[in-house]
C-alpha positions as CSV (number, residue, x, y, z in Angstrom):
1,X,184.4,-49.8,31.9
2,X,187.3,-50.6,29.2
3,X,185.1,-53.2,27.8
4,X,182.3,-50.9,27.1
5,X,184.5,-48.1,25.8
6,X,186.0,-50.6,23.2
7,X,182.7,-51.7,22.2
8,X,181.1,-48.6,21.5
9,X,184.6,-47.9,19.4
10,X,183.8,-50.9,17.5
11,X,180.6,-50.4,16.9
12,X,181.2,-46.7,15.5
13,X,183.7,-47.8,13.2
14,X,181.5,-50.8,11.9
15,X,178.8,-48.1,11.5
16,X,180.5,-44.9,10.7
17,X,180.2,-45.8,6.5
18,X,176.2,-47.0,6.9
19,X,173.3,-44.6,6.2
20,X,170.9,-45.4,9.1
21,X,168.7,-43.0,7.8
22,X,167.7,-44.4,4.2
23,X,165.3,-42.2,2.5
24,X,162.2,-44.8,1.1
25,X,162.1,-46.8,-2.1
26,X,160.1,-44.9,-4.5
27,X,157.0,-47.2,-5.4
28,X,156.9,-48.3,-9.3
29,X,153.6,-47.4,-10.9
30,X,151.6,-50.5,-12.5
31,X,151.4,-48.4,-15.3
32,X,155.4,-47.4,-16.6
33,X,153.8,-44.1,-18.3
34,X,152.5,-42.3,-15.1
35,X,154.6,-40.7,-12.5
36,X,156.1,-42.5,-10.0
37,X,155.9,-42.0,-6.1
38,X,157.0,-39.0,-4.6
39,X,159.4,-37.9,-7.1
40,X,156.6,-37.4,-9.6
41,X,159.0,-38.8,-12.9
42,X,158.2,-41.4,-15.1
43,X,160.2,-45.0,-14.3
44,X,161.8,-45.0,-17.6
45,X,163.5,-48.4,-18.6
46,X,167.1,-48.0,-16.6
47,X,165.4,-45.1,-14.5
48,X,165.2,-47.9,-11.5
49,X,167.8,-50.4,-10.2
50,X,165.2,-53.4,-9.6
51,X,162.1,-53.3,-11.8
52,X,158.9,-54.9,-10.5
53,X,155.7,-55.4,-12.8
54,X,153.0,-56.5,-10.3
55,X,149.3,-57.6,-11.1
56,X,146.7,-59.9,-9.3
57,X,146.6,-63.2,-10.0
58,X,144.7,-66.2,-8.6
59,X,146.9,-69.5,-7.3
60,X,146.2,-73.1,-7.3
61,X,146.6,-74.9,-4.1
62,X,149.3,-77.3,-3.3
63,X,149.0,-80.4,-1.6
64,X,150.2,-78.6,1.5
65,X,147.8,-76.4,1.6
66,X,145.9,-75.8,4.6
67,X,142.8,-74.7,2.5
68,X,142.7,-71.1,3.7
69,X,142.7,-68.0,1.5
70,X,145.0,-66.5,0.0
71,X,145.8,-63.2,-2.0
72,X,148.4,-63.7,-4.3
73,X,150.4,-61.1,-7.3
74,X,152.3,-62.3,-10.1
75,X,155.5,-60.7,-10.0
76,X,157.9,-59.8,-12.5
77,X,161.6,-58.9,-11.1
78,X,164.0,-57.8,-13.7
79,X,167.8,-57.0,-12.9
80,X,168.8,-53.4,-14.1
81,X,171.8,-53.2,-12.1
82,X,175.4,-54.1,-13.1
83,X,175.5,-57.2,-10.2
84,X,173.5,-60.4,-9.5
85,X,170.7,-59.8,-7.7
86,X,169.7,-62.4,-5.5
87,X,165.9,-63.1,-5.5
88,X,163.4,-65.3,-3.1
89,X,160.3,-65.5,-2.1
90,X,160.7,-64.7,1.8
91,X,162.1,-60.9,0.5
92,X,158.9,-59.9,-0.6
93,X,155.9,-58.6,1.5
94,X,152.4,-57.1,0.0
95,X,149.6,-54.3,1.6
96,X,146.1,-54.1,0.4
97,X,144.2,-51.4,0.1
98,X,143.9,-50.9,4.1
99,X,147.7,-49.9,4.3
100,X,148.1,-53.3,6.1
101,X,151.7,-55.2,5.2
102,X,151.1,-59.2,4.9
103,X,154.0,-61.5,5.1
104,X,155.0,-63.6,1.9
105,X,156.7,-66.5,4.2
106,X,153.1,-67.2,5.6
107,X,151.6,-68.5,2.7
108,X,154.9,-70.3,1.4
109,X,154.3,-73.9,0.2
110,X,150.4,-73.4,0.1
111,X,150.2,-72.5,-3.8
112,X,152.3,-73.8,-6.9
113,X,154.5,-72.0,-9.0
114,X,156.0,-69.0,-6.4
115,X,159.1,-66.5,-7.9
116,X,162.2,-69.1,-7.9
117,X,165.1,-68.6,-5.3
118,X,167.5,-67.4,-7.7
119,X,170.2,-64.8,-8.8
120,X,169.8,-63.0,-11.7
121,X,172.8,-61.7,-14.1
122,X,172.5,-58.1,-15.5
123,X,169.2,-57.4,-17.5
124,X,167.9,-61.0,-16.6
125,X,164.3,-61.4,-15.5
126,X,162.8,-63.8,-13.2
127,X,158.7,-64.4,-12.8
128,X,156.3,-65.9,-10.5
129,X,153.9,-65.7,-7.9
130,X,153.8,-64.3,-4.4
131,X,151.3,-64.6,-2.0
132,X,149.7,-64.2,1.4
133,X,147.6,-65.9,3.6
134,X,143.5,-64.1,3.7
135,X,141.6,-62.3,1.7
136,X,142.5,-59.0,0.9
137,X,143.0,-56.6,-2.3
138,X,146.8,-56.1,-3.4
139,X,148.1,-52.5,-3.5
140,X,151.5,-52.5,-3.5
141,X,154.2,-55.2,-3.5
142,X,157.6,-54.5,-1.7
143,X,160.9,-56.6,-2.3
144,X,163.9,-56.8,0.0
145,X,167.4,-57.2,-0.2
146,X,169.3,-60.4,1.3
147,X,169.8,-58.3,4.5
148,X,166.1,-57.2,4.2
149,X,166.6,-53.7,3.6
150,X,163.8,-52.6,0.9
151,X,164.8,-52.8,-2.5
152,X,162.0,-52.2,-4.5
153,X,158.0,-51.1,-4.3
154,X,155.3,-51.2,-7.0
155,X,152.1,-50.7,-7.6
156,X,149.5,-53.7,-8.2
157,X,148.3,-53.9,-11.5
158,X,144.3,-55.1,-12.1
């Protein structure tokens, strides 16, 4: 009984400073002079921490391709915070146009030139591609956090 007492202690103290109840990431519009999201104001150059600029784009294959399809974006990340940000290509996801969330780590290695694992200083950018395995339209393209929290959402540009 002592043991559980002390661990429910430890984990309200661990916890007691986290907000478990995040509200959500307000998506990025593809187009920076419309409203964004819910909040209905224009993503201004600083008005977001992590700015994504998202459109389709079409991969070549690698050699380790299994020869399947994929759907990829080209994504643009740039830092507007005043600390690194660490970027890879396993924090980002992508739904089409069915509300349906694919998976960036299963089409990793099947396509050349993906977004570099990388941390980026204030105000630096970082560019490449994301994609998923099948056949499916981009919508919106979601980036996490190193403890996979999300970070960022934007729109899909044409």
């Amino acid at each position: 009984m002592r043991k559980i007492i002390i661990t429910l202690g430890a984990v309200a103290i661990l916890t007691a400073g986290c907000n478990l109840n995040q509200d959500p990431v307000t998506v990025q519009p593809a187009d920076p002079g419309k409203p964004a999201g819910k909040s209905g104001g224009a993503v201004g150059k600083k008005a977001v921490p992590i700015k994504l600029t998202v459109r389709r784009a079409h991969a070549s294959k690698s050699v380790l391709s299994d020869g399947g399809a994929l759907s990829c974006v080209k994504v643009t990340v740039t830092n507007q915070t005043k600390k690194q940000l660490e970027v890879n290509p396993l924090y980002f996801s992508i739904t089409d146009t069915h509300n349906t969330k694919h998976d960036s780590s299963s089409a990793l290695g099947d396509y050349e030139g993906p977004i570099d694992t990388t941390s980026l200083a204030p105000d630096e950018k970082a560019t490449g591609l994301v994609c998923a395995k099948g056949s499916f339209r981009p919508k919106v393209v979601a980036m996490t956090n190193p403890l996979f929290s999300e970070a960022a959402r934007a729109q899909v540009a044409s």
